[in-house]
C-alpha positions as CSV (number, residue, x, y, z in Angstrom):
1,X,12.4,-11.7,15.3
2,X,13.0,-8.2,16.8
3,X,15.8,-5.7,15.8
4,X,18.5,-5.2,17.8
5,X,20.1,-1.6,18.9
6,X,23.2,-3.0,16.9
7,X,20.7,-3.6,13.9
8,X,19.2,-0.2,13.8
9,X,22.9,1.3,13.9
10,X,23.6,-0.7,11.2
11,X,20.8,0.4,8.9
12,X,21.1,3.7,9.6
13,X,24.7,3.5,9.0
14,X,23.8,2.2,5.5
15,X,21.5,4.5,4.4
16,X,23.7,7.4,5.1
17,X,26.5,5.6,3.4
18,X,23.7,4.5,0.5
19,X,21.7,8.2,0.8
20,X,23.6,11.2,2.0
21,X,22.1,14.2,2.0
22,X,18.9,12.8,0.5
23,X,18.0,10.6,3.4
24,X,15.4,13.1,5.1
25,X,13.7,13.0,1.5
26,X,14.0,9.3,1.4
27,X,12.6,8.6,4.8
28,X,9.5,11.0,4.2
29,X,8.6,9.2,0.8
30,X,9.1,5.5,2.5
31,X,7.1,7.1,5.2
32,X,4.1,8.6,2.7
33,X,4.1,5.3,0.9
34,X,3.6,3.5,4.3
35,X,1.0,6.0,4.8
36,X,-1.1,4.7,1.8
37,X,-0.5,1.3,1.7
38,X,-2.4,1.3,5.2
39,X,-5.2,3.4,3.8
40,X,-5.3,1.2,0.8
41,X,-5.0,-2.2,2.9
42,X,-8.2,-0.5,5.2
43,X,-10.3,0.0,2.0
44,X,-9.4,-3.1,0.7
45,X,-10.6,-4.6,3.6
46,X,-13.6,-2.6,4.5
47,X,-15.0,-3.5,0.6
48,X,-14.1,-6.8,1.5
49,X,-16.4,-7.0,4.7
50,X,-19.1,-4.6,3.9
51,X,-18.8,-6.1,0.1
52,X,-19.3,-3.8,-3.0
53,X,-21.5,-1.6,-1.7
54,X,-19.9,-1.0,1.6
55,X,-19.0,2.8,2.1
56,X,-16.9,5.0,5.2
57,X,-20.2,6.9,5.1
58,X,-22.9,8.9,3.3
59,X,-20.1,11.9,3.6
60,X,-17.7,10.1,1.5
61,X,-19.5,7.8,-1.0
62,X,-18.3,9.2,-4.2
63,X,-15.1,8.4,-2.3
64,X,-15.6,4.5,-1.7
65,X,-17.7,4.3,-4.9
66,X,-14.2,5.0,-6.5
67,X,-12.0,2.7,-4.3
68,X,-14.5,-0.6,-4.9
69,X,-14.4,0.4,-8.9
70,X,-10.2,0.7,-8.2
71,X,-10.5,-2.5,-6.6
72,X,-12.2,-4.3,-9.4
73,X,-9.7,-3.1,-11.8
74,X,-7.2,-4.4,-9.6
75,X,-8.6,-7.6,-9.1
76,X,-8.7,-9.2,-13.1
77,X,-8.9,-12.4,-13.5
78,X,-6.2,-14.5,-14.9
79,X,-6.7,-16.2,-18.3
80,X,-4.2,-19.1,-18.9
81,X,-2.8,-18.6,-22.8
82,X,-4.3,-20.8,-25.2
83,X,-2.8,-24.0,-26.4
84,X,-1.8,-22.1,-29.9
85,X,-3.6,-24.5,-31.9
């Protein structure tokens, strides 16, 4: 599914109704968090390749030392409650 010209108008027509004058603010925080959640979905999946100890490079390994140990803390494990008894 694709948008349409007509759809476009019609979301734009929204957030002006919606956002007024904040909507340049509005687009550049939609458009920083886009920003991140790429850079965060490429770590994610370069320590999922390259593993735990897969860095960007021997420049940055402090860097990807600190995403893999974000990435654990991220990823607990789920522990079903106990019966209660």
């Amino acid at each position: 599914m694709s948008l349409s010209p007509f759809h476009v108008v019609i979301i734009l027509v929204l957030g002006v109704l919606f956002f007024g004058r904040n909507l340049p603010e509005v687009a550049k925080q939609i458009g920083s968090s886009l920003l991140e959640f790429r850079k965060g979905l490429d770590e994610w999946k370069e320590v999922r390749v390259h593993g735990k100890g897969g860095g960007r490079s021997a420049d940055s390994g402090t860097e990807s030392e600190e995403s893999v140990e974000r990435f654990e803390m991220l990823g607990t494990k789920f522990e079903p409650p106990s019966d209660g008894g």
